[in-house]
C-alpha positions as CSV (number, residue, x, y, z in Angstrom):
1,X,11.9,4.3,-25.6
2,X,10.3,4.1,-22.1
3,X,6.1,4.6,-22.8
4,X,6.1,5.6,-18.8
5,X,8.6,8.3,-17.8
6,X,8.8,10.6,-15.2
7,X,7.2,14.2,-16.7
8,X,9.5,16.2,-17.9
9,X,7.6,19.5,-16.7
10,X,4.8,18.8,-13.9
11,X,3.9,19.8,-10.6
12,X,5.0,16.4,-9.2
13,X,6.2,17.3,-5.6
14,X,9.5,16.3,-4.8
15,X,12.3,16.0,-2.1
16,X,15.1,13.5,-3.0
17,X,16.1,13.0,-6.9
18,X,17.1,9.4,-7.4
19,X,21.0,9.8,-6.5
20,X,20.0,10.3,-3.1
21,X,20.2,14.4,-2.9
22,X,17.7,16.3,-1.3
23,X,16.2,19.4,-3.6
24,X,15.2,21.7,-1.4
25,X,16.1,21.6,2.1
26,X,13.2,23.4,3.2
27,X,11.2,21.4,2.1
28,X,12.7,18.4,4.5
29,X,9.8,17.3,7.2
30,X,10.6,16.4,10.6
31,X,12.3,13.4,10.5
32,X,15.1,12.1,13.2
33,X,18.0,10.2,11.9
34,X,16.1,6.8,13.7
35,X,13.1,7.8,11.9
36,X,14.9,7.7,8.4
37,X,16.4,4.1,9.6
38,X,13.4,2.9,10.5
39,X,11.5,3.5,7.4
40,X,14.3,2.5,5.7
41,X,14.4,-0.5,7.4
42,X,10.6,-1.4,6.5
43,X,11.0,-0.3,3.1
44,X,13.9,-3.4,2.9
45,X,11.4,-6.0,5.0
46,X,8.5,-5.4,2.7
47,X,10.7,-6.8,-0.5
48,X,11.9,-9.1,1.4
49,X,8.5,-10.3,2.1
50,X,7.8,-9.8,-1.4
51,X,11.2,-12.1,-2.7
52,X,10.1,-14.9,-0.6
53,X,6.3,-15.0,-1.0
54,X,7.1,-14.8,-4.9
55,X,9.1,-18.0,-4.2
56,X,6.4,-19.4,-1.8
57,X,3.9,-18.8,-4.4
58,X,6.6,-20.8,-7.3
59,X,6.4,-23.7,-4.8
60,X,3.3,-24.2,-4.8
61,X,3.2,-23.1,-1.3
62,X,1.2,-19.9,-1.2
63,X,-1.7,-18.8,-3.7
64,X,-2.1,-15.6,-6.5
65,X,-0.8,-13.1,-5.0
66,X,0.4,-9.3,-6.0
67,X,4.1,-8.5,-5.8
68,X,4.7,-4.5,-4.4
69,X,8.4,-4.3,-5.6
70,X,8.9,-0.8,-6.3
71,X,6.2,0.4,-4.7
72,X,8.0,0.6,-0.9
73,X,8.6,4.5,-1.0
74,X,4.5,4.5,-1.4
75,X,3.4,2.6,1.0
76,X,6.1,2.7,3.9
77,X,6.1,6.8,3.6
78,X,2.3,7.2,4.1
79,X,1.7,4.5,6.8
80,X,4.8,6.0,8.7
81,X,2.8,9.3,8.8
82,X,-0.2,7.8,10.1
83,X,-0.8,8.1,13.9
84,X,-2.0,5.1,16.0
85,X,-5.7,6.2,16.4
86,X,-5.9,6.4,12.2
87,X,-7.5,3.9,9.9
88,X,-6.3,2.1,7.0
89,X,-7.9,0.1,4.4
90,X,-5.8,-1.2,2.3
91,X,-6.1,-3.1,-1.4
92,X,-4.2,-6.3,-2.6
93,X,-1.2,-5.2,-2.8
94,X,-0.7,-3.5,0.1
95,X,1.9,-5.7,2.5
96,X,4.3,-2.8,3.3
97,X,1.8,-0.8,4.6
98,X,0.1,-3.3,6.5
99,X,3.3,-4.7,8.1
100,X,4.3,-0.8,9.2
101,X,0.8,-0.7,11.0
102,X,1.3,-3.6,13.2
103,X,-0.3,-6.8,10.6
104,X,2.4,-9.6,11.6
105,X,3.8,-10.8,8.8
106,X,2.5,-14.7,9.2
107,X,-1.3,-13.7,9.1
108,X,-0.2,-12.2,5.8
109,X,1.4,-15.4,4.7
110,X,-1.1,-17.3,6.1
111,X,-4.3,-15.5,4.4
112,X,-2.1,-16.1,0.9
113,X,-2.1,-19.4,1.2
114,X,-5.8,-19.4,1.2
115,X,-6.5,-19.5,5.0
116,X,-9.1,-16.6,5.4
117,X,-8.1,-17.1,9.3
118,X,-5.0,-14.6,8.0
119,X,-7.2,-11.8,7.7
120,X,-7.9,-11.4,11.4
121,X,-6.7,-8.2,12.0
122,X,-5.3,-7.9,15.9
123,X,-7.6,-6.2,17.7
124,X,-5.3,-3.2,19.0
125,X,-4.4,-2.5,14.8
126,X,-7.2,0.1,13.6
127,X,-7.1,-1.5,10.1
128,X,-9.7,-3.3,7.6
129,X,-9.3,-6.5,5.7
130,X,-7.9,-6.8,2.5
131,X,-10.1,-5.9,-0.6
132,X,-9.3,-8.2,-3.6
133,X,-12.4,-6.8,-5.8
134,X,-10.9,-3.6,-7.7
135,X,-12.0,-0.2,-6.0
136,X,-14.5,-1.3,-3.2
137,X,-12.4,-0.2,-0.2
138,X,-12.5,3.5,-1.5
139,X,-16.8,3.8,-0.5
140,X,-15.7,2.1,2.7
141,X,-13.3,3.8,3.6
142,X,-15.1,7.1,2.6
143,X,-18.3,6.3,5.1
144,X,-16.3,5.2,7.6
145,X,-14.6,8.3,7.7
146,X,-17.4,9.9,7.5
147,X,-18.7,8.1,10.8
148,X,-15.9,9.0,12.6
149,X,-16.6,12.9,12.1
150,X,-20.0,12.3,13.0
151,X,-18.6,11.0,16.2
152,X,-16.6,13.4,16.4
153,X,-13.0,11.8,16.4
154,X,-10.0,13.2,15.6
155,X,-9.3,10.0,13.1
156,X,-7.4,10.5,9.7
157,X,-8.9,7.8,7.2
158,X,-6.5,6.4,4.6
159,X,-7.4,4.2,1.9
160,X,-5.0,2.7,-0.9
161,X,-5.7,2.0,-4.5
162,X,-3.8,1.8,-8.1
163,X,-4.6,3.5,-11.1
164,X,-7.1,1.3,-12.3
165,X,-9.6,1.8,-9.6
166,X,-9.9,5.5,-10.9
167,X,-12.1,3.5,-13.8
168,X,-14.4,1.7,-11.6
169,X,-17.6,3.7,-10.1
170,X,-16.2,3.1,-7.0
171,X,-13.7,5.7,-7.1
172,X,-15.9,8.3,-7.9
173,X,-18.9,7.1,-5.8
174,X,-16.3,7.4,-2.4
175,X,-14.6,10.9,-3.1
176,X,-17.9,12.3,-4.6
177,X,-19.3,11.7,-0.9
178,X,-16.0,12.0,1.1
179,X,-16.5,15.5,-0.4
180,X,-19.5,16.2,0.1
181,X,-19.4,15.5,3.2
182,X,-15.7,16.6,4.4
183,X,-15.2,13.5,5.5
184,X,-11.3,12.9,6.8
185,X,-10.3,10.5,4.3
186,X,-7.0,10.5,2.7
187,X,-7.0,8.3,-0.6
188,X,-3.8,7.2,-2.1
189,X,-3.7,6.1,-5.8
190,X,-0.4,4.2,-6.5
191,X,-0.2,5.0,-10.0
192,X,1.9,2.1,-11.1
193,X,1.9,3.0,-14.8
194,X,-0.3,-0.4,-15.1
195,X,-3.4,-1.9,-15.0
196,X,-2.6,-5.7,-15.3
197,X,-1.2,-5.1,-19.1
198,X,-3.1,-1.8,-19.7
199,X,-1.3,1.3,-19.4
200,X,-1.8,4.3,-17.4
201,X,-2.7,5.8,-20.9
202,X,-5.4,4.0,-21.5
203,X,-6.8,4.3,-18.4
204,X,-7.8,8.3,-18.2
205,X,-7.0,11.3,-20.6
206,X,-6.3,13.4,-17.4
207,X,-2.8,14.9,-17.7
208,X,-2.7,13.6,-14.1
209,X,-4.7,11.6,-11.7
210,X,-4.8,13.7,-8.6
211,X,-6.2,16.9,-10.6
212,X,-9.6,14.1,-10.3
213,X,-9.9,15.6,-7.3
214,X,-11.0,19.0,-8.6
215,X,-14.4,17.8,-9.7
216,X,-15.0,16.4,-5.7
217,X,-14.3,20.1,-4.2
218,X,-11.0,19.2,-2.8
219,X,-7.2,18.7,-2.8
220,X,-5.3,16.5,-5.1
221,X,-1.6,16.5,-5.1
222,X,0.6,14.0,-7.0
223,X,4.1,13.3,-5.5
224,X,6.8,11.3,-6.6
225,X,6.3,7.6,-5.1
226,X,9.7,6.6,-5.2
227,X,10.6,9.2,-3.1
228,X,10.0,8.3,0.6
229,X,10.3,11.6,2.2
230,X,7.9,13.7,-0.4
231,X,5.5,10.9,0.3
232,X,5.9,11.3,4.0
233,X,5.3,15.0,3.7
234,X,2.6,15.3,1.8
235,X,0.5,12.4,3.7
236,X,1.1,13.8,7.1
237,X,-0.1,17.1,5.8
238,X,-3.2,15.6,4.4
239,X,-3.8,13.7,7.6
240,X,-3.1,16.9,9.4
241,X,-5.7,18.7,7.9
242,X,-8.1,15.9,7.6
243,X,-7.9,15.5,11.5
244,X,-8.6,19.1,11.9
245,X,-12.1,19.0,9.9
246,X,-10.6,20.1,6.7
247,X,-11.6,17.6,4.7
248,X,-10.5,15.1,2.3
249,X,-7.0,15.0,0.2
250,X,-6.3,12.8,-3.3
251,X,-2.9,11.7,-3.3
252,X,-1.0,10.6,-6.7
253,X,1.8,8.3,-5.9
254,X,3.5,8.8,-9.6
255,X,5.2,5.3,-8.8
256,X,6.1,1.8,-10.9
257,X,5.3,-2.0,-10.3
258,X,9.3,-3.5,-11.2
259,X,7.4,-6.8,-11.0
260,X,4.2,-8.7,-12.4
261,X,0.9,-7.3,-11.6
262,X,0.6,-11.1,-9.9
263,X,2.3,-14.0,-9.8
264,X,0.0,-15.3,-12.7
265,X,0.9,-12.4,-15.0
266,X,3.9,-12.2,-17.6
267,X,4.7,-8.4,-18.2
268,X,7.2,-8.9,-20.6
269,X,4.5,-9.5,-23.2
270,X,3.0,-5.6,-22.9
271,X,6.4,-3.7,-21.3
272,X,9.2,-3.3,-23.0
273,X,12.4,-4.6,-21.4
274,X,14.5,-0.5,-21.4
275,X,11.6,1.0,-19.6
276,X,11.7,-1.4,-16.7
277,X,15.2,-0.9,-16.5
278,X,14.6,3.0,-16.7
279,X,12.1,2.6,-13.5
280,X,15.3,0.5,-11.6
281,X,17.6,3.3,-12.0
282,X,15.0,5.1,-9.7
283,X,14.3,2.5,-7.6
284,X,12.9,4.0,-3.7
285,X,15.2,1.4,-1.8
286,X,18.7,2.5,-3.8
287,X,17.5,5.9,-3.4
288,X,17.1,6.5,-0.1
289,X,20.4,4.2,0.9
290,X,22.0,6.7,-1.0
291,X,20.7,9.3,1.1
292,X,21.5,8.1,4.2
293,X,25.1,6.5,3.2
294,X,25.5,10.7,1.8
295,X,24.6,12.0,5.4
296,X,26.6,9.6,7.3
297,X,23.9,7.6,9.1
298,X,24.5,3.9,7.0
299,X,27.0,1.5,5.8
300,X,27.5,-1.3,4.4
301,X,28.3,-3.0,7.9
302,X,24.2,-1.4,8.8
303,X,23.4,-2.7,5.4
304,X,24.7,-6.6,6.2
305,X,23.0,-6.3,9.6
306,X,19.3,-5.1,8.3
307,X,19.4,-7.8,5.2
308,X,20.3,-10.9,7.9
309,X,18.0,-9.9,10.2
310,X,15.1,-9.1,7.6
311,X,15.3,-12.8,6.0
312,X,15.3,-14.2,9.5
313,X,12.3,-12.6,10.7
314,X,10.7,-13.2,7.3
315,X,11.5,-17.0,7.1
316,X,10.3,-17.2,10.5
317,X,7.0,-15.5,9.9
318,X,7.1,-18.3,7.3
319,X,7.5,-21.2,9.8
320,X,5.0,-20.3,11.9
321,X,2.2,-19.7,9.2
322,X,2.5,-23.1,8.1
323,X,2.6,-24.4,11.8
324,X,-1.0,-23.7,11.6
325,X,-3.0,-26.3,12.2
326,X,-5.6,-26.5,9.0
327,X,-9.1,-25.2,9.1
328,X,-11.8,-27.5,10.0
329,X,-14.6,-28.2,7.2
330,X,-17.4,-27.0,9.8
331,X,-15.7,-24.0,9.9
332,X,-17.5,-22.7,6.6
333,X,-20.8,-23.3,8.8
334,X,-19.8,-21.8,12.3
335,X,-18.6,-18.1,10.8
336,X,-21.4,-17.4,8.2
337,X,-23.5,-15.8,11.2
338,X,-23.4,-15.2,15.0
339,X,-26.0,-18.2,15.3
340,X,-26.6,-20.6,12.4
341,X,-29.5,-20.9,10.6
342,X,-31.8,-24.2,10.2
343,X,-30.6,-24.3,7.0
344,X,-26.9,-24.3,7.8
345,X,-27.1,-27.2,10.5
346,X,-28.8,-29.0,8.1
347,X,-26.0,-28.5,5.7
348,X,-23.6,-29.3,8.7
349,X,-25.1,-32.2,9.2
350,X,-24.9,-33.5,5.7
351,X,-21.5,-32.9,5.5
352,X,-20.7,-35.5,8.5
């Protein structure tokens, strides 16, 4: 049997069950049929991504990197509820959310091949680098939220994590003083069931991970990741409050990783083969499809069109990522400060 289910009897908040049927109406948020298509739409782009960087990566043509399939409903629900003026900071595994915010998809490709030049985030895209070490975004994110109430800015702060950075002191350093403080941060924990090959389990004896949030003096609420719309709801009503000086929100995305934590892992050696297929019967894309295909706003002529157009715009971000002309060796000398040190001509010098 499946190790990692959905509870049978939790508080889990949820909209859309996975054939695609809404729960409780009133419960719905505010979302126009273009809204739904859009995030759809992303939802299908960031797997796309995902299907050809894994590919890249097999080729020898990009680096490590960590697959998000499965995770869309996550990612693509929160960003979406962000407003342009909001911060995000987001962890290694976080394309879908990057690409909603405005990170074009070729820096991303780029940075995974190992050009650091990829991480330049645009300057009109209110968003940190990625964060590879487990956890360390989560204190960032919490003081920079915390400057931005200082300066008095209606900013909602949201920072992205899995499960396994609720072990690291990180966690609890960040939402100890994002509470303190009532800082607007909003932190999401993808709770992919995994860490690497460690499960969920293993990882706390909390019944969930959002009731953390208890012991900080504020909200947690845990929502069912694959389900786009609960997601939407309950980060736009976190950032809503958070704007309005009500402090901080922990957010449980009870979600799954259908893939390998990275392309270096094999997790058919710790997960057994009928609870991944349990997961895929509740996968976020399928469900929401069947959603809109229910209300009459999708078909399978709209599902042809999105697919072609997603693996053009993909392959092209490809093409020009490895148009790039390679970095130049000084390069490691010239970006260390704003002026180099004696030491580091000297080192320049060497080197030619």
């Amino acid at each position: 049997m499946p190790r990692t289910k959905v509870p049978a009897k939790s508080d889990m908040f949820q909209i859309l069950d996975p054939e695609g049927n809404v729960l409780d109406k009133k419960l719905m948020p505010k979302l126009t049929d273009d809204d739904i298509r859009k995030m759809y739409g992303y939802m299908v782009l960031a797997r796309k991504w995902d299907e050809i960087a894994w590919n890249l990566q097999r080729e020898g043509r990009l680096l490590t990197f960590a697959p998000l399939t499965g995770q869309e409903a996550s990612q693509v629900g929160s960003a979406y509820a962000m407003e342009k003026d909001d911060w995000l900071f987001p962890m290694y595994r976080s394309n879908a959310a990057m690409i909603l915010r405005g990170m074009p998809m070729d820096l991303l490709f780029q940075y995974w091949s190992g050009d650091e030049r990829g991480l330049k985030i645009p300057d009109d895209v209110n968003m940190f680098t990625i964060a590879i070490p487990v956890g360390t975004q989560i204190p960032h994110a919490a003081g920079f939220a915390w400057g931005m109430k200082i300066q008095k800015k209606k900013v909602g702060v949201v920072v992205y994590f899995g499960d396994a950075a609720t072990s690291k002191g990180d966690f609890h350093e960040g939402l100890n003083f994002a509470g303190v403080f009532k800082a607007p941060l909003v932190a999401i924990c993808e709770n992919n069931q995994y860490a690497i090959s460690v499960p969920r389990s293993r990882q706390t004896a909390s019944e969930t991970i959002a009731q953390k949030a208890a012991a900080y003096g504020f909200e947690g609420v845990q929502v069912d990741g694959n389900d786009v719309f609960a997601v939407y709801k309950v980060t736009k009503d976190a950032l809503d409050k958070a704007r309005n000086g009500n402090g901080p929100t922990l957010i449980e995305c009870f979600t799954y990783r259908l893939g390998a934590h990275t392309t270096s892992d094999d997790p058919t050696k710790y997960r057994p083969v009928e609870e991944v297929e349990y997961w895929k019967k509740r996968d976020p894309i399928d469900r929401l499809r069947k959603f809109m295909v229910k209300k009459g706003i999708w078909s399978d002529s709209d599902e042809q069109k999105l697919l072609a157009n997603v693996e053009v715009r993909v392959n092209d971000a490809v093409k020009k990522a490895e148009a790039v002309e390679a970095p130049k060796p000084e390069d490691m000398f010239n970006y260390v400060y704003e002026k180099a040190t004696e030491q580091l001509r000297q080192q320049m010098s060497e080197l030619k």
